[in-house]
C-alpha positions in Angstrom: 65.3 90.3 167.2 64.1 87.7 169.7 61.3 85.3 167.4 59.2 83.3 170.4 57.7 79.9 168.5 54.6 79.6 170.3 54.3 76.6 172.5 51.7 74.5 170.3 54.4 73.8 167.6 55.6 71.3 169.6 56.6 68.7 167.1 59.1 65.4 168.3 58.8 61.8 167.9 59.2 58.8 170.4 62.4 57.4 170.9 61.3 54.8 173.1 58.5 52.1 172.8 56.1 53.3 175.1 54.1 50.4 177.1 51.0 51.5 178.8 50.3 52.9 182.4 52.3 56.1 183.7 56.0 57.0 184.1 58.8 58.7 182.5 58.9 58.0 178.7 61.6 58.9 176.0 60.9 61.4 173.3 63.3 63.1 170.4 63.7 66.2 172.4 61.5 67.2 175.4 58.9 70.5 175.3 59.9 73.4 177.0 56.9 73.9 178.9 57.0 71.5 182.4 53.6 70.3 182.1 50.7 70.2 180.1 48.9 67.5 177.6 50.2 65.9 174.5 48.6 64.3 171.5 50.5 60.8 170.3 49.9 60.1 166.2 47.3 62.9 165.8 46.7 62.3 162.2 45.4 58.5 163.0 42.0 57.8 163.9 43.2 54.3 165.6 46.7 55.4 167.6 45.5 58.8 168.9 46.3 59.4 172.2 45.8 62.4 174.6 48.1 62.4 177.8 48.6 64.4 180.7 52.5 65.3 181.6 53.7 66.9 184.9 57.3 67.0 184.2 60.7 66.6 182.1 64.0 66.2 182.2 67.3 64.2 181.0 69.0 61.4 181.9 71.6 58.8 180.3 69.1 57.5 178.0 67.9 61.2 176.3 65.3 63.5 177.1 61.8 62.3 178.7 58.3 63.4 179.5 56.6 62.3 182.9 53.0 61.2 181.4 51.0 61.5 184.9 47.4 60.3 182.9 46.8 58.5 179.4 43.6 58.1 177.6 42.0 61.6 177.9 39.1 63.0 176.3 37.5 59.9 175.2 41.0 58.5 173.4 42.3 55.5 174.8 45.6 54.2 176.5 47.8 52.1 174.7 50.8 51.1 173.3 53.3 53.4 171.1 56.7 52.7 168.9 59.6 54.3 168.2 58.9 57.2 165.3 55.2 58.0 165.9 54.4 61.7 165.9 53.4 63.3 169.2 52.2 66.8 169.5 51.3 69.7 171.5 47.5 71.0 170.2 
C-alpha cells in the first residue's frame, strides 16, 4: 500500500546562509513539488518570511530551491542562517 504525504508537510531546514535578493539557495533536502511558496521560521513573529520558488535541483553543494520573489504577503525580505525552519503552508 502506496501512503502519498500530502505536499504541505514539507518540513527542511537551511543549510546555507541565505543573503537577501533572488537566486538558488541551499536547503536540507528540496520539496518535491517544482514551484510554489515557502514560509522561512514560521513560528517567529520577527524572521517570518513568505517566498515565491520556480524551481529545484542538485548540485555539488546539496539540494536547492530557486526563490524567484521574497517578502510576500506583507512579510518582509531578509536575511536567514543555517538551521531555521522553512515550510510549505
Amino acid at each position: 500500500m502506496t501512503i502519498h504525504i500530502p505536499e504541505n508537510f514539507y518540513k527542511e531546514t537551511i543549510a546555507q546562509d541565505w543573503p537577501t535578493g533572488t537566486g538558488n539557495f541551499y536547503v536540507s533536502a528540496k520539496p518535491t513539488k517544482t514551484s510554489g511558496w515557502l514560509v522561512i521560521s514560521p513560528s517567529s513573529s520577527t524572521l517570518r518570511e513568505i517566498v515565491a520558488y520556480t524551481a529545484v535541483g542538485t548540485d555539488g553543494t546539496g539540494d536547492y530551491v530557486t526563490v524567484s520573489e521574497r517578502g510576500v504577503g506583507g512579510t518582509t525580505e531578509q536575511t536567514h542562517v543555517i538551521g531555521e525552519t522553512i515550510r510549505m503552508n
